[in-house]
C-alpha positions in Angstrom: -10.9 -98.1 4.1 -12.5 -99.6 7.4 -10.8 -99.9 10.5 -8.8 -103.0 11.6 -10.7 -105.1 13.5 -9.4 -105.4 17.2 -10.3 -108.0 19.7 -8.4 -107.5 23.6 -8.4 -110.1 26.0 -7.9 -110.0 29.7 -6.7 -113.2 30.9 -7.6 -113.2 34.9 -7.7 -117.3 35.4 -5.0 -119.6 35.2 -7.7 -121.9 35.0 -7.1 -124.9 32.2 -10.8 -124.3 30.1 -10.6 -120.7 30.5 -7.2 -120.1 29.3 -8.2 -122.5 26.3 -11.0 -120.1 25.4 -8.5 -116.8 25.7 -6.3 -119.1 22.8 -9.1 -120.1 21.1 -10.9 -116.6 20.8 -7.6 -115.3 20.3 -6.2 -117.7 17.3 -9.8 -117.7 15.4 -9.7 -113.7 15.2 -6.3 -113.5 14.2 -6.8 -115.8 11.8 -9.2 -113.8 10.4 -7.4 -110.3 10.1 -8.4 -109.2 13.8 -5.6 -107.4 15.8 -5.5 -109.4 19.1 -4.2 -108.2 22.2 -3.9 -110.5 25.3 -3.6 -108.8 28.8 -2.3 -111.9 31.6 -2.9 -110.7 35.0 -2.8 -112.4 38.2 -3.0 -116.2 37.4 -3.5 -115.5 34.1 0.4 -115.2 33.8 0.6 -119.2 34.5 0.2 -119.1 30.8 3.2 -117.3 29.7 5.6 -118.4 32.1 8.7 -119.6 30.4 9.2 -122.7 32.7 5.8 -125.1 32.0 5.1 -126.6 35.4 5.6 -126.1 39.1 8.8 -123.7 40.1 9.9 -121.6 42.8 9.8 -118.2 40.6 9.4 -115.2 42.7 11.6 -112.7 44.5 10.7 -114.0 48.1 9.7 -116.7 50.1 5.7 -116.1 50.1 6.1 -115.4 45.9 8.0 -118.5 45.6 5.3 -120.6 47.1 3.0 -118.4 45.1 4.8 -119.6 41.8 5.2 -123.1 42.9 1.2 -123.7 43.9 0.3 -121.7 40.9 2.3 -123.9 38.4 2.4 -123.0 34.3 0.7 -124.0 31.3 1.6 -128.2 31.9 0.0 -127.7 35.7 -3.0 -125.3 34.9 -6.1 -127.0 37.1 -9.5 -127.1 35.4 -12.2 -124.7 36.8 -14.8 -127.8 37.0 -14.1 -131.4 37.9 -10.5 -131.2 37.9 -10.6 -134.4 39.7 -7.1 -134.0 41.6 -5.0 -132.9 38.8 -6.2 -135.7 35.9 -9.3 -133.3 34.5 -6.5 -131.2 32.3 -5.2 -134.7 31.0 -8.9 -136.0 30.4 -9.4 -132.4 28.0 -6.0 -133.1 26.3 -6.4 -136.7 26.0 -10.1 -136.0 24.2 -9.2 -132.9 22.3 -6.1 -134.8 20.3 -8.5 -137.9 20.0 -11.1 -135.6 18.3 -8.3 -133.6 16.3 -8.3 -130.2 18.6 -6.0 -128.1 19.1 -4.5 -128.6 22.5 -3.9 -125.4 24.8 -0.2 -125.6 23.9 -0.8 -125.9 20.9 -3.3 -122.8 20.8 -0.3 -120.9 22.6 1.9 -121.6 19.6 -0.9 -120.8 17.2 -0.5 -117.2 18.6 2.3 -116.6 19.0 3.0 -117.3 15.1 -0.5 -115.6 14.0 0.9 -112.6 16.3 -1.2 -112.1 18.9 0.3 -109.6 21.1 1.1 -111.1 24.7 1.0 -108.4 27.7 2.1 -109.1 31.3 0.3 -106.9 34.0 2.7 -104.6 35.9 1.2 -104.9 39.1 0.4 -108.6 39.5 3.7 -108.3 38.3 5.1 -106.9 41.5 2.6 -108.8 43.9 3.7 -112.2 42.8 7.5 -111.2 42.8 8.0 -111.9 38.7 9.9 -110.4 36.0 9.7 -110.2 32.4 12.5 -112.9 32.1 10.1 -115.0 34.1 8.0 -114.8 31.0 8.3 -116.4 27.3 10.1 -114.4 24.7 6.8 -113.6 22.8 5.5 -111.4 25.6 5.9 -107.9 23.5 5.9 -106.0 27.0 4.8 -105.4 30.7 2.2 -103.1 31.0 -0.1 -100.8 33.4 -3.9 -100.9 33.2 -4.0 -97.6 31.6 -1.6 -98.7 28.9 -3.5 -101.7 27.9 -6.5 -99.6 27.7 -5.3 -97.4 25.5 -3.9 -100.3 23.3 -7.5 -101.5 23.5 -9.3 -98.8 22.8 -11.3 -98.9 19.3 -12.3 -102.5 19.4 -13.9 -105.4 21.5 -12.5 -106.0 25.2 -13.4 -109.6 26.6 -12.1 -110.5 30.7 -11.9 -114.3 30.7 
């Protein structure tokens, strides 16, 4: 019998088009057997933060203003032509008009075709969060070394 097919993902941007590729990449090889496992460090956790939009989460002032400028999935910036805040509602606006998945609705494609959801340890501690910070479907908080070893055997992407 062949091995599973594995695909890992490290989610680095919080950035609107990236984080829809990381869903996208991650939905189509789940959906097609592939064990998927999604590593969300440093703005990369905007994704799997449990409240959607701007907040002061964080365990001190300078985190707090961390967590408020860096927002959740509804505030995620694009990485091009974000045009003061409307370029995310432009790629929503034109992926439900051409019958696309949205990025929340990739997020909730995931989490039901059980893509395992991993929050970094150490960005973690730099940006003052903790695992209740995150949505329920996170499976765990992990070290670098851990995720590798989780990883290890199949394809590794950094987006």
């Amino acid at each position: 019998m062949a091995d599973q097919k594995k695909l890992s993902l490290i989610a680095f941007s919080g950035d609107f088009d990236r984080l829809t590729a990381v869903f996208t990449l991650a939905t189509g090889a789940a959906a097609l057997g592939y064990e998927v496992n999604i590593f969300f460090t440093f703005w990369g956790l905007d994704a799997i933060k449990q409240k959607k939009g701007r907040s002061f989460v964080g365990n001190s002032f300078l985190t707090k203003i961390f967590g408020f400028l860096m927002g959740g999935l509804s505030s995620t910036p694009t990485s091009r032509f974000n045009f003061f805040g409307f370029g995310p509602k432009i790629f929503r606006f034109l992926m439900k008009k051409n019958n696309v998945a949205t990025l929340e609705e990739l997020v909730e494609a995931a989490t039901a075709l059980g893509v395992n959801l991993y929050a970094c340890e150490m960005a973690m501690h730099v940006l003052g969060l903790k695992q209740s910070d995150f949505i329920h479907e996170v499976k765990d908080t992990l070290g670098v070394a851990s995720f590798l070893e989780i990883s290890d055997g199949g394809r590794t992407m950094f987006i």
